[in-house]
C-alpha positions as CSV (number, residue, x, y, z in Angstrom):
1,X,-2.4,-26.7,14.4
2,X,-4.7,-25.8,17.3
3,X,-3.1,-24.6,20.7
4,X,-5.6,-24.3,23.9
5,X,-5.3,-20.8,25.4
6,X,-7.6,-19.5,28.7
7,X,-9.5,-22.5,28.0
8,X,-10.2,-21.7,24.8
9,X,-8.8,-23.4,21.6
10,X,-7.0,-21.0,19.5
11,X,-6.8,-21.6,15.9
12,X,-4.0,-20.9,13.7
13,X,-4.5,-20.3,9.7
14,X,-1.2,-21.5,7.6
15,X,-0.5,-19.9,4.0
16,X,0.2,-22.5,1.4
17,X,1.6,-20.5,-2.2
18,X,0.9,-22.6,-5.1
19,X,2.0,-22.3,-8.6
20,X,-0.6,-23.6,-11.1
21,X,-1.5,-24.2,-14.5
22,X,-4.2,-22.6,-16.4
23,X,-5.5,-25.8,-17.2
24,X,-6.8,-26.8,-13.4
25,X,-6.7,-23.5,-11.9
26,X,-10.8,-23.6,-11.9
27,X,-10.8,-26.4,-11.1
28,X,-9.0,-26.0,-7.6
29,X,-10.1,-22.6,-6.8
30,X,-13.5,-24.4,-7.1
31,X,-12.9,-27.2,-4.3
32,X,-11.1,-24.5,-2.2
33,X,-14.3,-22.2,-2.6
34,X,-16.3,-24.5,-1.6
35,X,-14.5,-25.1,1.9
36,X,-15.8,-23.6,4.9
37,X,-15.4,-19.4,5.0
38,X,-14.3,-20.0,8.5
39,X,-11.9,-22.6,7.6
40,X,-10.1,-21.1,4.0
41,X,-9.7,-17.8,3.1
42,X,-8.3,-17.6,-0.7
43,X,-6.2,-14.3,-1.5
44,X,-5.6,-14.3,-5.1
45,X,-2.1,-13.5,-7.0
46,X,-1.9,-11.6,-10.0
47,X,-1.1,-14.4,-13.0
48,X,2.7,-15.0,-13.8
49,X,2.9,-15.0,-17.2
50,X,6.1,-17.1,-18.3
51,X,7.9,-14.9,-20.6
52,X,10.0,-16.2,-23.6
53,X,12.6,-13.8,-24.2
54,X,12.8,-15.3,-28.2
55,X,9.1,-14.2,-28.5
56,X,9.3,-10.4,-26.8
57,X,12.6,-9.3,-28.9
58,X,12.2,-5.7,-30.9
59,X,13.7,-5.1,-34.1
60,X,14.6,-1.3,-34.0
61,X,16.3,-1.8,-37.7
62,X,12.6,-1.3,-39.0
63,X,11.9,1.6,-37.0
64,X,13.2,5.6,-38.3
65,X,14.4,7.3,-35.6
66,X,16.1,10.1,-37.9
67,X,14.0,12.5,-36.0
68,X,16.0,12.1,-32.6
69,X,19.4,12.7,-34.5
70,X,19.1,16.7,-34.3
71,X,19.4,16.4,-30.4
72,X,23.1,17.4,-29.8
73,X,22.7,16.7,-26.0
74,X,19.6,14.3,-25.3
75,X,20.3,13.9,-21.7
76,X,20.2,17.9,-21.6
77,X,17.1,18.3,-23.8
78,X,15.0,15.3,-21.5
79,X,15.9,17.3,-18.3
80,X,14.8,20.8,-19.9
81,X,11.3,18.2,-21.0
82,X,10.9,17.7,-16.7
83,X,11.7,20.8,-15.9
84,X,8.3,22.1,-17.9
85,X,6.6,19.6,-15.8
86,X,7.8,21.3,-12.9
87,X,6.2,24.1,-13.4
């Protein structure tokens, strides 16, 4: 869209967001690369990883955690843990 200001034309840039798959990301961050500096400026995302919540699940069954049982207030003993930091 190009709007003519003091006799000069004024550009405007637009921001298009895609969502794209491993499998042609190279290939369009090539062809936009390749586009005029002037013209496209690419600002890169950081990758969205699809998570599958089936996959990420933690048995703690397997893990021992005998050794936090002796805390007879943990919410206590975590704040007196900050308070060294504190200092």
């Amino acid at each position: 869209m190009n709007k003519e200001v003091n006799n000069k034309w004024e550009i405007f840039m637009h921001t298009l967001k895609l969502k794209i798959k491993d499998r042609v990301f190279d290939e369009v961050e090539y062809f936009l690369s390749n586009l005029s500096k002037d013209d496209v400026e690419i600002i890169s995302d950081k990758v969205i990883a699809e998570r599958n919540n089936s996959d990420d699940s933690i048995d703690f069954s397997e893990y021992d955690i005998s050794s936090f049982k002796i805390l007879k207030d943990p919410l206590s003993w975590q704040q007196s843990i900050r308070d060294e930091w504190d200092r």
